[in-house]
BALO-180380 format. One record per residue (C-alpha): residue number from 1; x negated, y negated, z negated. Coordinates in steps of 0.001 Angstrom, whole numbers, plus 500000, padded with zeros to 6 digits. Layout:
# BALO-180380
{NUM {X Y Z}}
...
END
This chain:
# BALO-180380
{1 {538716 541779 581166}}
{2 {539536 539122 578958}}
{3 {542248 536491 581240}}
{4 {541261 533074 581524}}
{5 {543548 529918 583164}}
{6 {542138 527184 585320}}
{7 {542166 523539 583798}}
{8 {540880 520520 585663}}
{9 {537932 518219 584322}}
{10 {540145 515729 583930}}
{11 {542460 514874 581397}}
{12 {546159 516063 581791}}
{13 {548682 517116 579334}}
{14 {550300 520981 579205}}
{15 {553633 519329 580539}}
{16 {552239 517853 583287}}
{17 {549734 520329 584701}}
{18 {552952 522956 584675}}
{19 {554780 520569 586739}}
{20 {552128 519685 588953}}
{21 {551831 520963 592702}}
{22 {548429 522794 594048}}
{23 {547132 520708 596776}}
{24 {546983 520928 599725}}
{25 {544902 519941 602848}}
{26 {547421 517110 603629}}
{27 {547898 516174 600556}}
{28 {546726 512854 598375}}
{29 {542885 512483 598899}}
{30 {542385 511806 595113}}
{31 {544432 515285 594431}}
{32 {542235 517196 596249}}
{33 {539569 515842 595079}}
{34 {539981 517469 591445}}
{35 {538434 520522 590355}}
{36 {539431 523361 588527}}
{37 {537783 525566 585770}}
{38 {539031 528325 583604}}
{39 {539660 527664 580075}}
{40 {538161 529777 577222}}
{41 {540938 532107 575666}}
{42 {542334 531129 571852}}
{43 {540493 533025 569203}}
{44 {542350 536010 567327}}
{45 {543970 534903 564449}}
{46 {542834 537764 561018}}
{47 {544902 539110 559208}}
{48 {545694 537829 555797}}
{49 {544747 540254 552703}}
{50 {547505 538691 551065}}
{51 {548136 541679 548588}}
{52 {544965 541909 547741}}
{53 {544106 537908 546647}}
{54 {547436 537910 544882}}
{55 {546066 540467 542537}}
{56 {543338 538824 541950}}
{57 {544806 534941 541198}}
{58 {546707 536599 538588}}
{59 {545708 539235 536516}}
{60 {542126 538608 537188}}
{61 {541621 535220 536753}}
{62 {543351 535334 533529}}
{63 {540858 537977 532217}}
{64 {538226 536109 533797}}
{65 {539380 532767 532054}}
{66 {539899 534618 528249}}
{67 {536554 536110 528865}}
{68 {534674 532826 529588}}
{69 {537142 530968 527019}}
{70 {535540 533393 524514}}
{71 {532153 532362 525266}}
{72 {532608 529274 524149}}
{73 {535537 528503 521257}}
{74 {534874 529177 517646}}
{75 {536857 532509 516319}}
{76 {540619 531770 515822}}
{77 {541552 531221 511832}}
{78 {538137 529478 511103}}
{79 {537000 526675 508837}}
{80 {534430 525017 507697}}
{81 {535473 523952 504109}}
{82 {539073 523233 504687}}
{83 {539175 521908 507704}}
{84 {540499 524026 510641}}
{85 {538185 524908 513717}}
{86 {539260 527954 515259}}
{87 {540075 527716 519204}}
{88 {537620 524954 519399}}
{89 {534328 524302 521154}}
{90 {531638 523576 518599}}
{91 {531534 519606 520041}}
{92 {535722 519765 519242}}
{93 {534740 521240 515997}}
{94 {532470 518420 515011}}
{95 {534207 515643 515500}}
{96 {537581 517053 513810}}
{97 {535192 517552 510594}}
{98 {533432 513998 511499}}
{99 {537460 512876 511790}}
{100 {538536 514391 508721}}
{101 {535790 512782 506431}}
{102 {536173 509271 507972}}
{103 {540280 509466 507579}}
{104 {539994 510975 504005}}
{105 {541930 508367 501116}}
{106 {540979 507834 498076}}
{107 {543138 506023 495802}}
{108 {541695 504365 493074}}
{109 {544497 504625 489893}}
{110 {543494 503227 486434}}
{111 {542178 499562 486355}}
{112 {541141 499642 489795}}
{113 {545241 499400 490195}}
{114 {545523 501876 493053}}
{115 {543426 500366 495241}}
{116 {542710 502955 498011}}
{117 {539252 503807 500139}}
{118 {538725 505968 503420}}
{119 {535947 507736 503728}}
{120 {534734 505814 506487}}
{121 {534684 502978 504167}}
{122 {532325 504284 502154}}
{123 {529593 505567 504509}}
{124 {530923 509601 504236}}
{125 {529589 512121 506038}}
{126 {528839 515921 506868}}
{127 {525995 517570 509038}}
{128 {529244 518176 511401}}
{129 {526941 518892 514486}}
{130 {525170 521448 512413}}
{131 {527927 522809 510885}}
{132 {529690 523267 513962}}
{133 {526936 525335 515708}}
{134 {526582 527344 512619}}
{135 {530073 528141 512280}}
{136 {530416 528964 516484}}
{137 {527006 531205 515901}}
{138 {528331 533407 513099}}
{139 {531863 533178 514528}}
{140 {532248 533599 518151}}
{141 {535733 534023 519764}}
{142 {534907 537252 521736}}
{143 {534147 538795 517969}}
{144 {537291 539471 516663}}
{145 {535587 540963 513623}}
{146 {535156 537467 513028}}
{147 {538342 535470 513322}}
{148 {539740 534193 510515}}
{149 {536782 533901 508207}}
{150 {536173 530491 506140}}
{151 {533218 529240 506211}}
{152 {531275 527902 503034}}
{153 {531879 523697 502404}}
{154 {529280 521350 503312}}
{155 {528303 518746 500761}}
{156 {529533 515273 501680}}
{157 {527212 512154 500897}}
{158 {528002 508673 501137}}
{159 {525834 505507 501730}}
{160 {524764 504048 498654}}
{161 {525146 500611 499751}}
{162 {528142 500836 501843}}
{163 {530132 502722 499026}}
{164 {529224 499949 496047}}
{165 {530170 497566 498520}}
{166 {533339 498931 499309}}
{167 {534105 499825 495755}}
{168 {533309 496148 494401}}
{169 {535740 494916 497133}}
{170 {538661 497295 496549}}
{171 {538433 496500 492531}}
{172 {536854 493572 491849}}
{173 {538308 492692 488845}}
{174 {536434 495766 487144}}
{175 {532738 494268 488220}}
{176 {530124 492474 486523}}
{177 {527441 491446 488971}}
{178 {523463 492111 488018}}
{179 {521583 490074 487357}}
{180 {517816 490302 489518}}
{181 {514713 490021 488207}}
{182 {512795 487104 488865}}
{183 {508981 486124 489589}}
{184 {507158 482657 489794}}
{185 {504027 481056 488941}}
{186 {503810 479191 485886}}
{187 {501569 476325 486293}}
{188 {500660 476082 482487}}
{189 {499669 479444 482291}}
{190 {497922 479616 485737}}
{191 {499824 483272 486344}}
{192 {502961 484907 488010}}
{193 {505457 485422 485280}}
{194 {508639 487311 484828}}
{195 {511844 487024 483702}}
{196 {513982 490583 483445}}
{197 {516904 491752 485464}}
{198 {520537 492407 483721}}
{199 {522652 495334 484321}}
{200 {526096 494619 485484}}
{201 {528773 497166 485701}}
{202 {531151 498603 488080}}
{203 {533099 502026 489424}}
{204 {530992 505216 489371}}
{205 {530228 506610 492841}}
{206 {529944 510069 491572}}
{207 {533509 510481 490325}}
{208 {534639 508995 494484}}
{209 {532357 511243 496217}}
{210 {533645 514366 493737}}
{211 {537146 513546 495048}}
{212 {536015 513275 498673}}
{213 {534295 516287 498278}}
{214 {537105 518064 496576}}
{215 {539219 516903 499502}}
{216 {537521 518087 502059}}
{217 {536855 521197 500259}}
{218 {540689 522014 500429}}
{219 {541576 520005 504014}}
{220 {543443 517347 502068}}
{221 {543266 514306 503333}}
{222 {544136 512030 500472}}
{223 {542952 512391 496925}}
{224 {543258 510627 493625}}
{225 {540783 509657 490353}}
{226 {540894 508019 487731}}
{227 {537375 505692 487793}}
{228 {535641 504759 485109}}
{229 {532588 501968 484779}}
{230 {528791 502330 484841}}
{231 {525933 500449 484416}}
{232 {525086 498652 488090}}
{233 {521430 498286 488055}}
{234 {520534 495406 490381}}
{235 {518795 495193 493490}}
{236 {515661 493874 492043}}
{237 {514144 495581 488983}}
{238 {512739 494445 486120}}
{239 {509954 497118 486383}}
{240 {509311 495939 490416}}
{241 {508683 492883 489367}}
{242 {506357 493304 486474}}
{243 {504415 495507 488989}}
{244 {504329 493261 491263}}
{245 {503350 490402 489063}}
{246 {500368 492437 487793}}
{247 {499345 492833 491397}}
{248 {499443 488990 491607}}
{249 {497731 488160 488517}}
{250 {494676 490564 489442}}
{251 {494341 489164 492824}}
{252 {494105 485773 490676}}
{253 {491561 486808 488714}}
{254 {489297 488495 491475}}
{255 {489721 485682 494064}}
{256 {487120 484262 495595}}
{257 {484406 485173 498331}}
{258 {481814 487326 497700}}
{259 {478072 488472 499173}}
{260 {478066 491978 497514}}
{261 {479075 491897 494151}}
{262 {478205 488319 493381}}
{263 {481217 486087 493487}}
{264 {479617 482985 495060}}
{265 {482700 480911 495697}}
{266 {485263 482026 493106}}
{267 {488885 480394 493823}}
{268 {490688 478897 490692}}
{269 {493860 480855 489464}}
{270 {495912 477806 491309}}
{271 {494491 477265 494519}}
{272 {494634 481101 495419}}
{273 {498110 480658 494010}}
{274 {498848 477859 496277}}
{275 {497868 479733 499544}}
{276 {500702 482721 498453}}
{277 {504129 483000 499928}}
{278 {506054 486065 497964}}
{279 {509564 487069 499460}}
{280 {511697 489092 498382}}
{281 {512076 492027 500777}}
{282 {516031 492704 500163}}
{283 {515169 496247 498674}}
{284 {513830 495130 495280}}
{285 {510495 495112 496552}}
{286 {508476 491835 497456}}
{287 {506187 490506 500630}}
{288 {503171 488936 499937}}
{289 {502037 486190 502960}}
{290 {499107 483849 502812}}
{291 {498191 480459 504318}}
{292 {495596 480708 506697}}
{293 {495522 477070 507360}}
{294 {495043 476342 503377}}
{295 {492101 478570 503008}}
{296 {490331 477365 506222}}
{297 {489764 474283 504133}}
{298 {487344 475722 501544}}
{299 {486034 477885 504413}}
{300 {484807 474780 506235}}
{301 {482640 473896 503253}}
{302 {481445 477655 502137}}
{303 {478313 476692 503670}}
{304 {476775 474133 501489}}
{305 {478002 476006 498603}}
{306 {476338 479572 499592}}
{307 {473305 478579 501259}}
{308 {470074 478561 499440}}
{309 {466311 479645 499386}}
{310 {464907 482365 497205}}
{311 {463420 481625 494023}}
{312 {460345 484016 492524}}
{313 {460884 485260 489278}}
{314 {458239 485499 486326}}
{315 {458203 487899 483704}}
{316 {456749 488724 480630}}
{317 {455575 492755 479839}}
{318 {453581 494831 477549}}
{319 {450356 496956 478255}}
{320 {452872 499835 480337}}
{321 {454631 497468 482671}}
{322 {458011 496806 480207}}
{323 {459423 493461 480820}}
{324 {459724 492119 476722}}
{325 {460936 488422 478026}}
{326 {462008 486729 481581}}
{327 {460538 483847 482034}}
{328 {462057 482971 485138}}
{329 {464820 484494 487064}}
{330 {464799 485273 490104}}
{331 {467225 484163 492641}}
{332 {467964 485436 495965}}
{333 {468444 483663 498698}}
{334 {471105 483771 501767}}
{335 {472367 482047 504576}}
{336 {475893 482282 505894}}
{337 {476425 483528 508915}}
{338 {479273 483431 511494}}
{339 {482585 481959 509570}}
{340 {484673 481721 513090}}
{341 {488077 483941 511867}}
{342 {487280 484412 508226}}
{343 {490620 481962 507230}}
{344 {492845 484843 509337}}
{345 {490352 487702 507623}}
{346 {491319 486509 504181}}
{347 {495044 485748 504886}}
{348 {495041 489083 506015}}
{349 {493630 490639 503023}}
{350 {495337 488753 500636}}
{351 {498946 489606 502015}}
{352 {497454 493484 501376}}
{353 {496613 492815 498014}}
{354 {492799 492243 497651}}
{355 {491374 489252 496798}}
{356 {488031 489871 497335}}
{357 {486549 488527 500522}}
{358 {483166 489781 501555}}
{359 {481595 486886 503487}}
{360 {478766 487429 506251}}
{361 {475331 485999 504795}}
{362 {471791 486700 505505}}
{363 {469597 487648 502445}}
{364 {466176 487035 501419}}
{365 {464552 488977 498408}}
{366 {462395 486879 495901}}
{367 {458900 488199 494561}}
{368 {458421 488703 490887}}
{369 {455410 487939 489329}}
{370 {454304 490417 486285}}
{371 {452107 488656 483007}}
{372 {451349 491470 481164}}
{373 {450317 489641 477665}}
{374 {448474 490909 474861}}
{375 {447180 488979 471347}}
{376 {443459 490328 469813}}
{377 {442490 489146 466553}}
{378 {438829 489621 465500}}
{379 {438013 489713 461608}}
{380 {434559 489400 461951}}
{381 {434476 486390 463985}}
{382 {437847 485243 462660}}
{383 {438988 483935 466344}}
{384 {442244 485098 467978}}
{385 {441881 485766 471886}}
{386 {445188 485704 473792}}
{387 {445116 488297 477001}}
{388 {447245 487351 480183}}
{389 {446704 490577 483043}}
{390 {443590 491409 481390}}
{391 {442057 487796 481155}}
{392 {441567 485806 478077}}
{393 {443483 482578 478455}}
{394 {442910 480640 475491}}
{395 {441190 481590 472004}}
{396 {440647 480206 468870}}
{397 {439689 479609 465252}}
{398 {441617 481315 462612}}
{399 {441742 481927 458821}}
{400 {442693 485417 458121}}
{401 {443028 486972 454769}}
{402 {440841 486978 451715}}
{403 {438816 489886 450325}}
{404 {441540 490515 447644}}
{405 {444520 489890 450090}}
{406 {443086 491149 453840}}
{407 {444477 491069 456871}}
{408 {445605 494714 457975}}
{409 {443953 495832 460969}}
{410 {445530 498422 463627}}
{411 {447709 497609 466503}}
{412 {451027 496054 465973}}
{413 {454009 494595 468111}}
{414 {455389 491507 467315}}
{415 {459010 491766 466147}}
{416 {460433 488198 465034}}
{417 {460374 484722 465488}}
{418 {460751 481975 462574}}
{419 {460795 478517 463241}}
{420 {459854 477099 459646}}
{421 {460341 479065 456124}}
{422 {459179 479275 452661}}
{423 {456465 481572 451972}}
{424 {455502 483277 447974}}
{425 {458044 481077 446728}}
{426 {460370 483690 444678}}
{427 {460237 484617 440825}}
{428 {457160 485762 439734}}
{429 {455063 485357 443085}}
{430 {451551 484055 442999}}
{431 {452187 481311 445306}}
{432 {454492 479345 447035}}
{433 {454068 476930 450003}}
{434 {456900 475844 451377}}
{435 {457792 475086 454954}}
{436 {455658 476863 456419}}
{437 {456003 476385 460711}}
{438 {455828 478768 463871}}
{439 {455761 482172 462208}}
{440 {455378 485087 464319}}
{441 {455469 488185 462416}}
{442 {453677 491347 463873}}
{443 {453170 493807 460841}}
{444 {455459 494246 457848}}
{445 {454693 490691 456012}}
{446 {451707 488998 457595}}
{447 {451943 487575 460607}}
{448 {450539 484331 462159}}
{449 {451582 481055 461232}}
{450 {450700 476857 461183}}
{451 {448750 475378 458027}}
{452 {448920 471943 457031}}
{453 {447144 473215 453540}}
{454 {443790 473685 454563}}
{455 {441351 472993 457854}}
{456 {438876 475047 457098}}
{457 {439532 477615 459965}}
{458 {436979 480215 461000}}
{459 {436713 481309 457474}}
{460 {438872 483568 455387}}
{461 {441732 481676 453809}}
{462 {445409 483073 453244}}
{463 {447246 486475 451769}}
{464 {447547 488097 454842}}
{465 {448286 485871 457655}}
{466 {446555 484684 460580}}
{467 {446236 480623 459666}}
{468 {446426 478523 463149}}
{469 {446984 474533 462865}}
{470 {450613 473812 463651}}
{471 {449937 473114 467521}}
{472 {448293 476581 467676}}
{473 {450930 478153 466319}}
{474 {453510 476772 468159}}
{475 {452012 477724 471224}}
{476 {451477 481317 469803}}
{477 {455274 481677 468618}}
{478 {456250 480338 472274}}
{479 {453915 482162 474175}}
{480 {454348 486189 472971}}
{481 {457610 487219 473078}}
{482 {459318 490331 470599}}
{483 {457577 493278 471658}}
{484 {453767 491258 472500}}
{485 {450991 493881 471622}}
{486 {448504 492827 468311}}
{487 {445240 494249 467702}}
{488 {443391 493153 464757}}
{489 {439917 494308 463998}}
{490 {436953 494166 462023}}
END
């Protein structure tokens, strides 16, 4: 059985319960009023393994820490170009290579007088992060078939804008600044115009980033060239413009607001001009903004100049429908419809490019009215008859051709129009009257015509032609267009 002391409820202290007196039945009433209870025995202390943990502290957590160290350094005796990375962790890897480019110096020795750039100066840089995680992947500590392997170089690239800057500040003496190319509109002309950029010159970027390269190919970290000048195109080109111009110039000539393919407002070269704002964008290119405000003016009067009601047409045709003359055109009409945003629409468009602004309108088709015309001249009772949809609308007395010069008969077309001529009046001819009115020929040389000669009408009189008075034949030569049908008969 497991011992156990007695300790009372109350609170005393090891030296004073060893010098303390039992009590007694005489003795102090608060004494023997304490109680007493045995106290739990002190645990067993273990026994230390020390032997055994020693072992382990040492020998094995040195294996365990190589092991785990080779889980995650890159081989010992690798690089990546020639820049050391063995022993490191692929993140310590990447920024050494990151370091290296950014501390790399290149002097500058010829004209540009030893002037000397870092690499950070000039915007280098490697795919370190990649590079690093290759070179850890193919090159793993815990492969020691792999330590001290070099890895291929990276290629270095700089930034374009960073190095000319850098370059142009380090030597300036050696730069001629470009010249841009410019764009405006030329009032005169009523069009965007040009005028073309000039090279300038200053040091070649290739030749720095060959050095930089060629540094970090071998782990210096300073290297020396000898620059030489190129041709510095400037920001803006000569050929951006131009392009951009043309762009302009076609909006120009296509402005305007349209119902289908009619242009029924067109907007002069100017005005459309006048609503553009072109900026330059800061890479050579341009941004094209338009005025809203401006072209809500014309807007607010697009109605009175769009709105309109149809008009019919009326034309003229032969016997099989073919229209030989229009004698009035036909005209749609339309009515504009909701214009609330169409300012904001255009401005929109126009900033995009296109000038062409289809506007919402209500149509209305137009009829067309067909007069299918034909002319009949009868020999025998020498009257013409003039046919309109099958109808005879006027007729009268004419003088055709005598026995020894007749009038052809057979169906003809009509196929010219002469105000006043000469007729027989040539070397040799039998005849000649002069100034001869209205003459509508229909079959090779005979055709009909006014006569101020003769009035004897209804009787055979000419060498060919159909005699009319003047009045007749005016209305004749105004009535049947090229291409009128002719019949003449016995």
């Amino acid at each position: 059985m497991t011992n156990r002391g007695c300790i009372v409820t109350d609170t005393v202290t090891r030296s004073e319960a060893e010098n303390t007196e039992p009590p007694t039945a005489s003795g102090d009433p608060e004494a023997a009023t304490q109680t007493y209870e045995w106290a739990p025995a002190e645990p067993v202390v273990k026994k230390r393994r020390t032997g055994l943990w020693v072992g382990i502290g040492i020998g094995g957590a040195a294996i365990l820490g190589t092991v785990a160290a080779s889980l995650i350094l890159i081989a010992p005796g690798t690089t990546i170009g020639g820049v050391s990375v063995g022993l490191m962790t692929p993140g310590a890897a990447a920024d050494a290579l990151n370091q290296h480019v950014a501390s790399t110096t290149v002097v500058l020795a010829g004209d540009a007088d030893g002037a000397e750039v870092t690499g950070a100066d000039l915007g280098a840089s490697v795919d370190a992060a990649t590079l690093a995680d290759d070179a850890f992947a193919a090159h793993p500590m815990w492969n020691v078939t792999e330590w001290f392997t070099e890895t291929p170089s990276p290629t270095v690239t700089i930034d374009a804008e960073a190095a000319a800057s850098t370059l142009h500040a380090a030597a300036p003496e050696i730069y001629v600044t470009p010249t841009d190319a410019t764009l405006a509109f030329d009032a005169e002309s009523a069009a965007y115009v040009t005028t073309p950029a000039v090279d300038g010159a200053g040091i070649d970027p290739t030749i720095v980033l060959a050095a930089l390269q060629d540094a970090f190919d071998t782990g210096a970290t300073t290297a020396e060239v000898d620059v030489t000048t190129v041709a510095v195109p400037p920001l803006t080109s000569t050929e951006s413009v131009e392009t951009t111009a043309d762009t302009l110039n076609g909006m120009l000539s296509r402005a305007g607001f349209y119902i289908g393919d009619e242009r029924v407002v067109p907007i002069k070269r100017a005005t459309a001009a006048s609503w553009l704002t072109v900026t330059p964008n800061g890479d050579g290119t341009f941004a094209i903004a338009a005025d809203s405000a401006a072209i809500q003016d014309v807007v607010d009067g697009l109605a009175e100049k769009v709105n309109r009601d149809a008009v019919d047409a009326t034309v003229i045709t032969n016997s099989d429908g073919g229209v030989i003359r229009t004698v009035t055109e036909g005209v749609t009409g339309r009515a504009l419809g909701d214009t609330s945003g169409v300012a904001d629409e255009f401005a929109a468009q126009l900033a995009s490019g296109d000038a062409v602004y289809e506007l919402p309108a209500k149509t209305t088709d137009f009829e067309t009215t067909s007069l299918s015309r034909r002319i009949e001249v009868d020999l025998g009772d020498q009257r013409t008859y003039l046919f309109e949809n099958g109808k005879v609308v006027k007729s009268y007395a004419i003088s055709s051709g005598k026995s020894a010069t007749p009038t052809a008969t057979g169906y003809y077309k009509i196929f010219a129009h002469v105000p006043i001529q000469d007729m027989g009046c040539y070397e040799g001819a039998p005849y000649c009257t002069e100034d001869v009115k209205w003459v509508t020929w229909f079959n090779g040389d005979q055709g009909f015509h006014g006569t101020y000669w003769h009035n004897n009408f209804g009787t055979p009189m000419s060498h060919g032609c159909v005699n009319m008075p003047d009045e007749v034949a005016k209305y004749v030569y105004d009535w049947a267009p090229d291409g009128t049908e002719v019949w003449v008969h016995a």
